[in-house]
N, C-alpha and C positions, 0 to 999 in steps of 0.2 A: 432555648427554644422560644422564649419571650418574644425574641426582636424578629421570628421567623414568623412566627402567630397575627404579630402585630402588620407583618408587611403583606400575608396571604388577606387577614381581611381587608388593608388599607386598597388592594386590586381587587376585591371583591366588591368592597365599597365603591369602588370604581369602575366599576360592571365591568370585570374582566376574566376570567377562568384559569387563574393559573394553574400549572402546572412543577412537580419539580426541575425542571430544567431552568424556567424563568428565576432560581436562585440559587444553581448553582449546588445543590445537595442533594442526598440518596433516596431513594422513592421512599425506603425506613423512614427516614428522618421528615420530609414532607408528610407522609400518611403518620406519623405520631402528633405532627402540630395539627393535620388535620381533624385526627382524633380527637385531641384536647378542644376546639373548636365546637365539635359539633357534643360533645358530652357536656360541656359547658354551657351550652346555648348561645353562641356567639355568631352563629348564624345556620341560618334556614336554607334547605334546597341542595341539601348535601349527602349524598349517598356514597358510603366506602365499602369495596368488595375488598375481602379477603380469600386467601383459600391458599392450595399448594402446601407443602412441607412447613410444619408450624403454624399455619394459618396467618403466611404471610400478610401484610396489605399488600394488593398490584395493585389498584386501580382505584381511582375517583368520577363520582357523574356528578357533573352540576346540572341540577334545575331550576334555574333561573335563583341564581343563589341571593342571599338579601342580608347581610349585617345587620342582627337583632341592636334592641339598644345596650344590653348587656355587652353586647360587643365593641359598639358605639365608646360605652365608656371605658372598655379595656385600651381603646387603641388610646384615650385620652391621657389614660393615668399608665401605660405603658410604653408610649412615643418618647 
């Protein structure tokens, strides 16, 4: 999940809003690195809805999203 983390902030960094299609993996798998992200503080502007059978994730809102420095240094010592 590392190198998934490291590449959603690297386009965030990059003012961009991804999404999981842009890598290729399961909306699960996107919403758990997204998870790890925002419970970490690795960046700001991030809102995940859950709901439906098990309290899925479906969905992500960006506002105006921003790589904390905490994140900053994840991508550094994780790249």
């Amino acid at each position: 999940m590392t190198d998934l983390v490291v590449r959603v902030l690297t386009d965030i960094n990059d003012g961009k809003k991804p999404t999981e299609n842009d890598y290729g993996v399961e909306l699960e798998e996107f919403g758990n690195a997204l998870q790890f992200i925002k419970t970490n503080e690795l960046a700001t502007g991030l809102t995940l809805l859950f709901g439906g059978p098990g309290n899925k994730f479906f969905k992500n809102i960006y506002m105006n999203p921003v790589v904390t420095q905490r994140g900053q240094i994840y991508i550094r010592e994780n790249a």
